[in-house]
CHARMM-style PDB file with segment names, atoms N, HN, CA, C and O in Angstrom:
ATOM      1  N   UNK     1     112.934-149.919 101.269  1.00  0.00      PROA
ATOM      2  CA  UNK     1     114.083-150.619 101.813  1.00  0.00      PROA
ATOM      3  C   UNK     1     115.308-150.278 100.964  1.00  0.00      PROA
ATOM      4  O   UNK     1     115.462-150.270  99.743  1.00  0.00      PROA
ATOM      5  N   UNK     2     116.086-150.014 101.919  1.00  0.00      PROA
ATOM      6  HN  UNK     2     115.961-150.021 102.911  1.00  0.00      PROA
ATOM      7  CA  UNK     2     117.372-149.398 101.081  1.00  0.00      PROA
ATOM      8  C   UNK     2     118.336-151.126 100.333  1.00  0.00      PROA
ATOM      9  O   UNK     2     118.252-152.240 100.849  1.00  0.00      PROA
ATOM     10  N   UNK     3     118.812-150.915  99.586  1.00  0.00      PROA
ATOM     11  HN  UNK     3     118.880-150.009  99.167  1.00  0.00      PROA
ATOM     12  CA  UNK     3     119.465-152.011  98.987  1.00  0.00      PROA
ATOM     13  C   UNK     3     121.102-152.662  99.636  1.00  0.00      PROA
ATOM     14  O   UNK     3     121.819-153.516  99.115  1.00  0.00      PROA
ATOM     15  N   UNK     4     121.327-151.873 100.969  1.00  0.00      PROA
ATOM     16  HN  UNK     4     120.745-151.180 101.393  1.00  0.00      PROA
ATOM     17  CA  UNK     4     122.892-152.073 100.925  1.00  0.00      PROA
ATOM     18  C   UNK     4     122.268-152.533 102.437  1.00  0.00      PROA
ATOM     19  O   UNK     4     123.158-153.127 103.046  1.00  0.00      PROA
ATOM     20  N   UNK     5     120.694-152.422 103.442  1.00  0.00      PROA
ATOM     21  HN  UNK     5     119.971-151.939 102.948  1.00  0.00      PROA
ATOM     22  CA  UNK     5     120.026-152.859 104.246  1.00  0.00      PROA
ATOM     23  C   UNK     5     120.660-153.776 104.506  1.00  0.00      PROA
ATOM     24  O   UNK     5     121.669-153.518 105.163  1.00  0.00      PROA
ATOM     25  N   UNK     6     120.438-155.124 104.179  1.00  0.00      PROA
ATOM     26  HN  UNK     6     119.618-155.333 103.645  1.00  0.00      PROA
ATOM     27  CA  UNK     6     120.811-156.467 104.524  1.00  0.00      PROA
ATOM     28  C   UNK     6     122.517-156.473 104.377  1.00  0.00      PROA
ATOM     29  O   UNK     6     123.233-157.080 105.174  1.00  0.00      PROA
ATOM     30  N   UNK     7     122.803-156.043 103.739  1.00  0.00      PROA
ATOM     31  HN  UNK     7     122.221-155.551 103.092  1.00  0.00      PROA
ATOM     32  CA  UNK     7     124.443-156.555 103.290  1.00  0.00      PROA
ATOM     33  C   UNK     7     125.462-156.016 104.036  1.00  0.00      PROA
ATOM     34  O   UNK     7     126.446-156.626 104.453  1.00  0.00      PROA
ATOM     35  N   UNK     8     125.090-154.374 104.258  1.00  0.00      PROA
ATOM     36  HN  UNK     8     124.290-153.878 103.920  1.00  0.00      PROA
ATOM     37  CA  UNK     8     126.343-153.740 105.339  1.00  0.00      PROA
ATOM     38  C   UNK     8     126.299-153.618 106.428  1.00  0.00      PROA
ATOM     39  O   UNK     8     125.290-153.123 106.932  1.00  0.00      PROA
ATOM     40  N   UNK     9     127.328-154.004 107.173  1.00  0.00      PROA
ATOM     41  HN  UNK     9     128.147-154.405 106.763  1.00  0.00      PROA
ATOM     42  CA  UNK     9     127.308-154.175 108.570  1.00  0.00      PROA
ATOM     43  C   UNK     9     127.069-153.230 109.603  1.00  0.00      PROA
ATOM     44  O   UNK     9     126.800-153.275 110.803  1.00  0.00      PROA
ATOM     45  N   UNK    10     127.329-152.017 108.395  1.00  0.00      PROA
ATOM     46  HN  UNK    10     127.547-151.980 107.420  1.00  0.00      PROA
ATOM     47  CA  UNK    10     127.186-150.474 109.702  1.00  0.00      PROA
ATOM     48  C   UNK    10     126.112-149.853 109.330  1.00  0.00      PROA
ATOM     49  O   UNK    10     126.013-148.627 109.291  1.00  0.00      PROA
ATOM     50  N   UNK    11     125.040-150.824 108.964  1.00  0.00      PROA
ATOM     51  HN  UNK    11     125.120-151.820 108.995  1.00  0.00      PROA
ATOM     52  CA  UNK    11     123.791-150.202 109.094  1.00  0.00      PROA
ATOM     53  C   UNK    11     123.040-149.588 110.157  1.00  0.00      PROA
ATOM     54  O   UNK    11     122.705-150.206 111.167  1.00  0.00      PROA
ATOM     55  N   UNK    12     122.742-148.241 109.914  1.00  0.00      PROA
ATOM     56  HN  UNK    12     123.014-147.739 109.093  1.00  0.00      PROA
ATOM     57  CA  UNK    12     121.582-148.168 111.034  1.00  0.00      PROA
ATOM     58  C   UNK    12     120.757-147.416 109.940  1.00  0.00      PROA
ATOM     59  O   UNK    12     120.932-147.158 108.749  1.00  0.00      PROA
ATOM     60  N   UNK    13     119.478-147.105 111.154  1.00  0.00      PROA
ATOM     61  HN  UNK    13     119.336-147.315 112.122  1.00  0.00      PROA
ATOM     62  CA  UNK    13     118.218-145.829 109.911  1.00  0.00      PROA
ATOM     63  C   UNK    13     119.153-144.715 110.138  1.00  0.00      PROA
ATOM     64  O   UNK    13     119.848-144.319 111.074  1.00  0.00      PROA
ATOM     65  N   UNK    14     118.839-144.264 108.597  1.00  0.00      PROA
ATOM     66  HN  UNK    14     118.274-144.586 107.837  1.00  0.00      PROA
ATOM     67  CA  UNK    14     119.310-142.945 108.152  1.00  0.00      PROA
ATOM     68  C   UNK    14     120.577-142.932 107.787  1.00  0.00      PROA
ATOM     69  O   UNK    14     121.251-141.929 107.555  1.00  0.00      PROA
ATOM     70  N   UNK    15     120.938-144.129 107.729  1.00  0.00      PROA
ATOM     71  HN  UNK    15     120.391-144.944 107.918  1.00  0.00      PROA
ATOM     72  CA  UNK    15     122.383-143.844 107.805  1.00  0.00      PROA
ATOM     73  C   UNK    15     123.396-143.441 106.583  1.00  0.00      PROA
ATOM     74  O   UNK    15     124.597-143.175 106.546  1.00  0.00      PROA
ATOM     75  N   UNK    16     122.359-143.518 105.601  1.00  0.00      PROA
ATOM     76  HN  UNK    16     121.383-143.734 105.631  1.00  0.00      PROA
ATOM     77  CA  UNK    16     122.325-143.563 104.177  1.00  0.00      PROA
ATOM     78  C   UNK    16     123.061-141.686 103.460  1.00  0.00      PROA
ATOM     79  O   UNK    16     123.750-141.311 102.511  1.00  0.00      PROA
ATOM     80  N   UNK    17     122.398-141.093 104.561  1.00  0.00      PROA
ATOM     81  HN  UNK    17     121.837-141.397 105.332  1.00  0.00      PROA
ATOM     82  CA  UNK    17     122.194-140.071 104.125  1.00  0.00      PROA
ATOM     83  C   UNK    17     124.140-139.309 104.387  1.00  0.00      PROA
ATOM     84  O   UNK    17     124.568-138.451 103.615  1.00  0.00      PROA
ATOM     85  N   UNK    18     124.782-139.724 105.272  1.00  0.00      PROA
ATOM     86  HN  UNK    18     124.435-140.421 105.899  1.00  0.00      PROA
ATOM     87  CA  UNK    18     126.143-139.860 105.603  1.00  0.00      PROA
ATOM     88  C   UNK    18     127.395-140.151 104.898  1.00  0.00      PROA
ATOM     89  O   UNK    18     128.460-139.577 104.670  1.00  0.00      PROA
ATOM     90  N   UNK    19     126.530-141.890 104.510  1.00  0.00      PROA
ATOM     91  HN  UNK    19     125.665-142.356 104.696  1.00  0.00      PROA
ATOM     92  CA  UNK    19     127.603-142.912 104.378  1.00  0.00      PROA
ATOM     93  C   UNK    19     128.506-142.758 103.000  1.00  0.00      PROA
ATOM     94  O   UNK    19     128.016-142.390 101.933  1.00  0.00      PROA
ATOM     95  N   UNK    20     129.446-142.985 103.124  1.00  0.00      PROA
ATOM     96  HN  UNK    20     129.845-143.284 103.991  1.00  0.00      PROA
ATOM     97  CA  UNK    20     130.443-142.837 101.863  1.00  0.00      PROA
ATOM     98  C   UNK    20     130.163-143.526 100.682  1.00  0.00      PROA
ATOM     99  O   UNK    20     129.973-142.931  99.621  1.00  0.00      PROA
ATOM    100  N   UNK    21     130.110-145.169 100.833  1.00  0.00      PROA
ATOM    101  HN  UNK    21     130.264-145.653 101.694  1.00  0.00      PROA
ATOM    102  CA  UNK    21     129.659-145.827 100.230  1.00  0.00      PROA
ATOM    103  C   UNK    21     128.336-145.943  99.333  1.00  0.00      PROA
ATOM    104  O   UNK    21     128.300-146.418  98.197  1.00  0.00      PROA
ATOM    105  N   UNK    22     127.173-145.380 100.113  1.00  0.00      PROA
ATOM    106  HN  UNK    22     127.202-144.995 101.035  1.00  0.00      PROA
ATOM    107  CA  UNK    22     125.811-145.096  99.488  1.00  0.00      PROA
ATOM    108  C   UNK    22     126.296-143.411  98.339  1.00  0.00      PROA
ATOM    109  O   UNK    22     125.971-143.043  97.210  1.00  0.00      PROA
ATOM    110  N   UNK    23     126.747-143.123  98.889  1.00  0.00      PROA
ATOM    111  HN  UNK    23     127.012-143.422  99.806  1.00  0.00      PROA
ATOM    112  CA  UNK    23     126.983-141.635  97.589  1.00  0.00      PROA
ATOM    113  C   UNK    23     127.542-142.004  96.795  1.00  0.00      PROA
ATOM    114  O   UNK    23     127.163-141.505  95.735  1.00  0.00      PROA
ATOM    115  N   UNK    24     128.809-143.093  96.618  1.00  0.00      PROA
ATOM    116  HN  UNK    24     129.118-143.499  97.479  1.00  0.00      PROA
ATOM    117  CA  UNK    24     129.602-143.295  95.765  1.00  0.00      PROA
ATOM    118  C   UNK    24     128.443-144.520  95.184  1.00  0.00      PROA
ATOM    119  O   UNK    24     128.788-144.410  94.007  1.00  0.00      PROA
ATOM    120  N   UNK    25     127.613-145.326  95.146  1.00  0.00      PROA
ATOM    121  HN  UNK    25     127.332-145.415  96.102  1.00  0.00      PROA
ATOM    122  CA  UNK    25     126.585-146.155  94.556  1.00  0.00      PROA
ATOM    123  C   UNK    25     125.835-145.115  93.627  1.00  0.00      PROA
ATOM    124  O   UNK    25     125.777-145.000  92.403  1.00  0.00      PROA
ATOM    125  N   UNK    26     125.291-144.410  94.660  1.00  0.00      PROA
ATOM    126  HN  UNK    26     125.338-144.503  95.655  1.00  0.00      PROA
ATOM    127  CA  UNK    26     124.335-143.064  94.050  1.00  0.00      PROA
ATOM    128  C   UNK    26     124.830-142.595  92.861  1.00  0.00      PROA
ATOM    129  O   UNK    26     124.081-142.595  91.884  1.00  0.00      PROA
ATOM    130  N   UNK    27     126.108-142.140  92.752  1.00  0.00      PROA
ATOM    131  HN  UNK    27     126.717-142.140  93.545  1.00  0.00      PROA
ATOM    132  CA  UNK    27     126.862-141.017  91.998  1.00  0.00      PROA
ATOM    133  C   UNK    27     127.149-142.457  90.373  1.00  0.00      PROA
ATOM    134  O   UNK    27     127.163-142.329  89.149  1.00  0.00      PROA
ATOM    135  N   UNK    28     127.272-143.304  91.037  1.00  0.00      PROA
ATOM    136  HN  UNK    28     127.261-143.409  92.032  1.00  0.00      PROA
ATOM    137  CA  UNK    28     127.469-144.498  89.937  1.00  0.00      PROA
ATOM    138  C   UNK    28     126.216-144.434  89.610  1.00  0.00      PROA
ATOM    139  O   UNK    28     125.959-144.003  88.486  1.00  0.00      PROA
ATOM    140  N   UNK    29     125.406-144.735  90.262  1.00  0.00      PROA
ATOM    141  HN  UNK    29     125.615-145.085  91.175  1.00  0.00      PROA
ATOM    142  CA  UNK    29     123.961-144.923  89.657  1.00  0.00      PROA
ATOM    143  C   UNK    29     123.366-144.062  88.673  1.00  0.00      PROA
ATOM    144  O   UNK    29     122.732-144.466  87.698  1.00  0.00      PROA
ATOM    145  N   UNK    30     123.681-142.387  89.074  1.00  0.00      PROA
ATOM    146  HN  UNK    30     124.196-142.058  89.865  1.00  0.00      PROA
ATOM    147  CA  UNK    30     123.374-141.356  88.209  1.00  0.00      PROA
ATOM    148  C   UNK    30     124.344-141.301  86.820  1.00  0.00      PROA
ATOM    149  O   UNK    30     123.852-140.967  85.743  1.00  0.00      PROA
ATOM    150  N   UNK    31     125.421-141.575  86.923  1.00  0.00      PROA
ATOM    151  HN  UNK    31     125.821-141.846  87.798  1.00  0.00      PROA
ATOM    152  CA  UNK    31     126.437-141.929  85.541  1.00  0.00      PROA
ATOM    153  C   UNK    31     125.735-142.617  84.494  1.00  0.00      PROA
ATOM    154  O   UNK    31     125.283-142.220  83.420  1.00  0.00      PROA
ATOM    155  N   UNK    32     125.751-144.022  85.195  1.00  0.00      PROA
ATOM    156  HN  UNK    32     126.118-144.344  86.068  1.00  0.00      PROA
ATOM    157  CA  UNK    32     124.662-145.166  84.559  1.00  0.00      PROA
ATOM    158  C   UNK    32     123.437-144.861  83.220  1.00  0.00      PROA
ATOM    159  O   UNK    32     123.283-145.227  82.055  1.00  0.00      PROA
ATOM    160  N   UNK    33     122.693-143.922  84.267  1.00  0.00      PROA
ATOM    161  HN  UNK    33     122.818-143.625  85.213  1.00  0.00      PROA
ATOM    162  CA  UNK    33     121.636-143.784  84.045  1.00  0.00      PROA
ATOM    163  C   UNK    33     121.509-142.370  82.740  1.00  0.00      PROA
ATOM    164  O   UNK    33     120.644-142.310  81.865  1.00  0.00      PROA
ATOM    165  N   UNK    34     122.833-141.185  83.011  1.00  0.00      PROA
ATOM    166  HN  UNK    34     123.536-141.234  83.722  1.00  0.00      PROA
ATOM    167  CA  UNK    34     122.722-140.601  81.943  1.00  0.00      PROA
ATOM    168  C   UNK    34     123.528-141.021  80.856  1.00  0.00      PROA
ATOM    169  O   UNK    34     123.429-140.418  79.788  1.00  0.00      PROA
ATOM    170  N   UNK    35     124.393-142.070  80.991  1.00  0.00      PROA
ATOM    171  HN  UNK    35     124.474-142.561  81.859  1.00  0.00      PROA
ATOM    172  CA  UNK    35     124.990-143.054  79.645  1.00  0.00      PROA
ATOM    173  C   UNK    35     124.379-143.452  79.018  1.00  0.00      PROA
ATOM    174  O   UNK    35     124.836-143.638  77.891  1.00  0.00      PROA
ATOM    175  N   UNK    36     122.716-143.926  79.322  1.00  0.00      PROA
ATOM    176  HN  UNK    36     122.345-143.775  80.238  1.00  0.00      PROA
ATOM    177  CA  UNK    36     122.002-144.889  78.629  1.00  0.00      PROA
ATOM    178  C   UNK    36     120.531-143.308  78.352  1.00  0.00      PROA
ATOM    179  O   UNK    36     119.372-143.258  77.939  1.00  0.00      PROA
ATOM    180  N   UNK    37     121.064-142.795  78.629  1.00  0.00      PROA
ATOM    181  HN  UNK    37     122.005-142.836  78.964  1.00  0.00      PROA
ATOM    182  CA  UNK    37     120.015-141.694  78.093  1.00  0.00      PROA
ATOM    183  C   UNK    37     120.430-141.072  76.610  1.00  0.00      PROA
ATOM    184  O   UNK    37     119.888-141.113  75.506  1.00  0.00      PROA
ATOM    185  N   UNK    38     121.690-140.459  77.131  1.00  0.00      PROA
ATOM    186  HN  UNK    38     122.130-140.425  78.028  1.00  0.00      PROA
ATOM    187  CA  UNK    38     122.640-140.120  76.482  1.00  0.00      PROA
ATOM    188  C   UNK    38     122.642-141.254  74.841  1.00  0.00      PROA
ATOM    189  O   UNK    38     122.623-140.692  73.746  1.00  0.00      PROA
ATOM    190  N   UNK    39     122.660-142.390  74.912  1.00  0.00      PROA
ATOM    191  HN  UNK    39     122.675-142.847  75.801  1.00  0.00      PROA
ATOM    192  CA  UNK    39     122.871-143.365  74.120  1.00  0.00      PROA
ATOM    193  C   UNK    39     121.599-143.674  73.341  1.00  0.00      PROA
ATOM    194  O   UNK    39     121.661-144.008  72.158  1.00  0.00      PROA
ATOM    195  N   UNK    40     120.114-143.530  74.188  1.00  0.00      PROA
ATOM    196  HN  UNK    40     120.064-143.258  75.149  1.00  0.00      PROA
ATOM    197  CA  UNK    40     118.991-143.977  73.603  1.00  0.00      PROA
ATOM    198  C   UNK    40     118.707-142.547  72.954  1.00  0.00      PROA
ATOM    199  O   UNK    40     118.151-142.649  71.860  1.00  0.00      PROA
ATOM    200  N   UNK    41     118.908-141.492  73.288  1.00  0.00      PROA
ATOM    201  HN  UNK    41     119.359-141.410  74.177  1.00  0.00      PROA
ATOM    202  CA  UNK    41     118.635-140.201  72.610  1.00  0.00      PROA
ATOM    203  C   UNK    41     119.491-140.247  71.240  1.00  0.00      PROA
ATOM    204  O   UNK    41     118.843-140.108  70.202  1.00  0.00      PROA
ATOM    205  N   UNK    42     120.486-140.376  71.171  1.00  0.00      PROA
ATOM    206  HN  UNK    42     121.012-140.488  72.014  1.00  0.00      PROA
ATOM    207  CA  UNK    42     121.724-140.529  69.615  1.00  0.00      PROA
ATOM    208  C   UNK    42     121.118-141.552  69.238  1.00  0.00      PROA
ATOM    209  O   UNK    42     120.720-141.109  68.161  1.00  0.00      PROA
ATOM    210  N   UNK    43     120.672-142.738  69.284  1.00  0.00      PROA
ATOM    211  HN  UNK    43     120.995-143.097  70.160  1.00  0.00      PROA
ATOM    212  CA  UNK    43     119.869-143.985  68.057  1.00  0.00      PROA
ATOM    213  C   UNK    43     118.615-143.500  68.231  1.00  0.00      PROA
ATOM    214  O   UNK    43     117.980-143.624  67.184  1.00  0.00      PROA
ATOM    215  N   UNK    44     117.860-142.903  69.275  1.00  0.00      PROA
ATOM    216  HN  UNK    44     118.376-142.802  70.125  1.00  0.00      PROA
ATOM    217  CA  UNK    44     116.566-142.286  68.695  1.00  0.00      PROA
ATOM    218  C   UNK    44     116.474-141.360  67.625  1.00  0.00      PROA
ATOM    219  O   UNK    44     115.567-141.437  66.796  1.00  0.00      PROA
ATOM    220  N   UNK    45     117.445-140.400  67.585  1.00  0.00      PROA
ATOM    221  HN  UNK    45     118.183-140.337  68.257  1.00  0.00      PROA
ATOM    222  CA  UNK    45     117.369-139.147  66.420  1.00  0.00      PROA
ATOM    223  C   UNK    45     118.293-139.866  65.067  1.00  0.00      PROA
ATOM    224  O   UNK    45     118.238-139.206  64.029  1.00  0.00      PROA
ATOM    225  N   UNK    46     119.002-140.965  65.026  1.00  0.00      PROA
ATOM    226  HN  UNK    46     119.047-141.501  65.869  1.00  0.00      PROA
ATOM    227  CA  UNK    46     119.708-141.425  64.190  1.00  0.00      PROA
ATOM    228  C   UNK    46     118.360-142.192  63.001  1.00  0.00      PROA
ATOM    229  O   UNK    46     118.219-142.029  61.789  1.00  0.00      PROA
ATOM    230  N   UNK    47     117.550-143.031  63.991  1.00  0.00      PROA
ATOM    231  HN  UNK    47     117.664-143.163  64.976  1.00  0.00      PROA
ATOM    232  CA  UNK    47     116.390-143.995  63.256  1.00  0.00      PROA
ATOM    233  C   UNK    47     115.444-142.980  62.814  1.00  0.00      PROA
ATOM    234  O   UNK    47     114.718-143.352  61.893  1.00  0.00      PROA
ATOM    235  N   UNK    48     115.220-141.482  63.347  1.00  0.00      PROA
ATOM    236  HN  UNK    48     115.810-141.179  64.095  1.00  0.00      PROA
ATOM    237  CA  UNK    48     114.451-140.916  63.025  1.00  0.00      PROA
ATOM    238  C   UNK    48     115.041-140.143  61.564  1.00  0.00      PROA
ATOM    239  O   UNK    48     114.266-139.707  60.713  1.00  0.00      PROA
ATOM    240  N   UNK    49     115.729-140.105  61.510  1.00  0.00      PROA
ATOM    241  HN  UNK    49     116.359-140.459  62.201  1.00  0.00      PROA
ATOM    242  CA  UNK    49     116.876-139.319  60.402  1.00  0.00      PROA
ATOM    243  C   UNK    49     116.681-140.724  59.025  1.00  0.00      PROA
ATOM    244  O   UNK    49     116.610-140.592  57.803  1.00  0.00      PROA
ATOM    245  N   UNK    50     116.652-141.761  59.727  1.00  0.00      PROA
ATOM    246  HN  UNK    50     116.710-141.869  60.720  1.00  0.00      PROA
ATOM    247  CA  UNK    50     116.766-142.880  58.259  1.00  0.00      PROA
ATOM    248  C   UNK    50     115.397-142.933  57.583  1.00  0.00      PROA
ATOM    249  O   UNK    50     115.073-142.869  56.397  1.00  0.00      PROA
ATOM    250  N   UNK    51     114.409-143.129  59.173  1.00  0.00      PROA
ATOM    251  HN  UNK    51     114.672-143.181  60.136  1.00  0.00      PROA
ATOM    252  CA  UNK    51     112.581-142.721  58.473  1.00  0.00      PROA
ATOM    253  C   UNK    51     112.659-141.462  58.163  1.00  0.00      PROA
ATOM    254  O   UNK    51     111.761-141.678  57.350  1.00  0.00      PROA
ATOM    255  N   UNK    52     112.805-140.698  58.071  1.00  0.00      PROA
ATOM    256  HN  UNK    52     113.534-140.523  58.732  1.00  0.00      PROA
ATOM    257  CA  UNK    52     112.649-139.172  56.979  1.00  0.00      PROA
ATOM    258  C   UNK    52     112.969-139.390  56.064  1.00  0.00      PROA
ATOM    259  O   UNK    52     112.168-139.304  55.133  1.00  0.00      PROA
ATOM    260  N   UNK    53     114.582-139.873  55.783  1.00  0.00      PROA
ATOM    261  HN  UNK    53     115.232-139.943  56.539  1.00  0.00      PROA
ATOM    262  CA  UNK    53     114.546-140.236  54.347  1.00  0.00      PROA
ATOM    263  C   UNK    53     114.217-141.335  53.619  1.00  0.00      PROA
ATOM    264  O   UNK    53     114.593-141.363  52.447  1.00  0.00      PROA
ATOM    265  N   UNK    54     113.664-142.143  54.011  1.00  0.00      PROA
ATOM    266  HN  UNK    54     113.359-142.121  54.962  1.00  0.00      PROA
ATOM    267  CA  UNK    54     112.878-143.439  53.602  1.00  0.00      PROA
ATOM    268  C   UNK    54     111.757-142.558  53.470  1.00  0.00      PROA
ATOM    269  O   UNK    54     111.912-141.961  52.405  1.00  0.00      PROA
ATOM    270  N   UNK    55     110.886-142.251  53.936  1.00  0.00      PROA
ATOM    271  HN  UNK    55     110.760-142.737  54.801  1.00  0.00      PROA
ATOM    272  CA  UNK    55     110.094-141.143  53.546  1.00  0.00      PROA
ATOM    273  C   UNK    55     110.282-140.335  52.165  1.00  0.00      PROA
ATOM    274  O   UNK    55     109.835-140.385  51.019  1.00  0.00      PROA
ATOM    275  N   UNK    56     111.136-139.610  52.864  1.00  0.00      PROA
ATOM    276  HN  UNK    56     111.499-139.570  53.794  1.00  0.00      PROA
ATOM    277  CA  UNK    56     111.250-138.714  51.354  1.00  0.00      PROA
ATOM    278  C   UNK    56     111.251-139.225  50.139  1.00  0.00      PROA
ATOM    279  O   UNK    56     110.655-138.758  49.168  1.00  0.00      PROA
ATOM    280  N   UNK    57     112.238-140.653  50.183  1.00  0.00      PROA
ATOM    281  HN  UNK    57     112.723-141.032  50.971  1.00  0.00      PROA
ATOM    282  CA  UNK    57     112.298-141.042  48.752  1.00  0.00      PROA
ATOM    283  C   UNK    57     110.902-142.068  48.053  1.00  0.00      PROA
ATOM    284  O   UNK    57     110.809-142.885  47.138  1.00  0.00      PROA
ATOM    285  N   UNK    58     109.879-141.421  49.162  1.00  0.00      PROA
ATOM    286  HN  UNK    58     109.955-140.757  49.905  1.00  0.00      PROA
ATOM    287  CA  UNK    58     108.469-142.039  48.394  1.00  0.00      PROA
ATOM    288  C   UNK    58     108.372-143.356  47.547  1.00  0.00      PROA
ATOM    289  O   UNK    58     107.855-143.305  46.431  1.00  0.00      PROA
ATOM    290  N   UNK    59     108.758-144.292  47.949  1.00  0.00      PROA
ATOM    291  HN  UNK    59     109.178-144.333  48.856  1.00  0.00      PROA
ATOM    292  CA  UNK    59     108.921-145.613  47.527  1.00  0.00      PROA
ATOM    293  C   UNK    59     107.213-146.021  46.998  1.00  0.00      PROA
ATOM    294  O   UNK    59     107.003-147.200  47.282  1.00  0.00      PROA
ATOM    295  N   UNK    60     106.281-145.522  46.486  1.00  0.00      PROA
ATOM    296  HN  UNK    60     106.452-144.565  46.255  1.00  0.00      PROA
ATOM    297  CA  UNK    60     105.272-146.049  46.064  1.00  0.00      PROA
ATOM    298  C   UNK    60     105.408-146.450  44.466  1.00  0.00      PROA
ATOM    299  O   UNK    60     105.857-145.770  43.543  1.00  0.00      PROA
ATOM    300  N   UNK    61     104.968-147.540  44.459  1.00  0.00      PROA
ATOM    301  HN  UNK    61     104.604-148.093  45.209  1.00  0.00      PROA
ATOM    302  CA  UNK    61     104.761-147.716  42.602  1.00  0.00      PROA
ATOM    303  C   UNK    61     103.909-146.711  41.803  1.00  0.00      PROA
ATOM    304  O   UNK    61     102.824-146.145  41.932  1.00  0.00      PROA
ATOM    305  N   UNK    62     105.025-146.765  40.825  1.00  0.00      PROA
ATOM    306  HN  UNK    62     105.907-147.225  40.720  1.00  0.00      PROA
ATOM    307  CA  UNK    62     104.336-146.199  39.791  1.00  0.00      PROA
ATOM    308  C   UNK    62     103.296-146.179  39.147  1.00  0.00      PROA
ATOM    309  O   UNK    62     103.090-147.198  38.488  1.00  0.00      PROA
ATOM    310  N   UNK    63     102.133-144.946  39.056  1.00  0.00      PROA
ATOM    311  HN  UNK    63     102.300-144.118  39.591  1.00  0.00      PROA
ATOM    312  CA  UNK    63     100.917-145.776  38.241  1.00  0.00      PROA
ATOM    313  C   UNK    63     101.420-145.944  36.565  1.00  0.00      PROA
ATOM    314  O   UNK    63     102.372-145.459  35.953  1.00  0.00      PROA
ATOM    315  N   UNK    64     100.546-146.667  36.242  1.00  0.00      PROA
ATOM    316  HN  UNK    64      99.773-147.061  36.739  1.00  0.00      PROA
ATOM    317  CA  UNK    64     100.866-147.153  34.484  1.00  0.00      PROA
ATOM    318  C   UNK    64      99.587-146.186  34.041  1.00  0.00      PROA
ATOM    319  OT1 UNK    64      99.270-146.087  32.856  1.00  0.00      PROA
TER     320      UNK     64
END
């Protein structure tokens, strides 16, 4: 079921594939979606960059 189904008045089937409105949702939708990719990829490689060097600096105690 398409999401704009119930709400727009110039619904018919298929009509999706035409309509101005559904591309301009679409085209928002795809923005959206590579903003938050875009965003989880830069703090994924950022946290991975802080565990390496938390790593590196081998925080284990010293033996006596």
């Amino acid at each position: 079921m398409l999401p704009c189904q119930s709400t727009c008045p110039h619904y018919a089937p298929g009509c999706h594939k035409t309509c101005r409105r559904w591309k301009a949702e679409q085209a928002s939708q795809s923005m959206l979606r590579r903003r938050k990719k875009e965003y989880l990829q830069y703090y994924n490689e950022l946290c991975a960059t802080v565990a390496r060097q938390f790593s590196a600096m081998n925080l284990r105690p010293r033996s006596r």
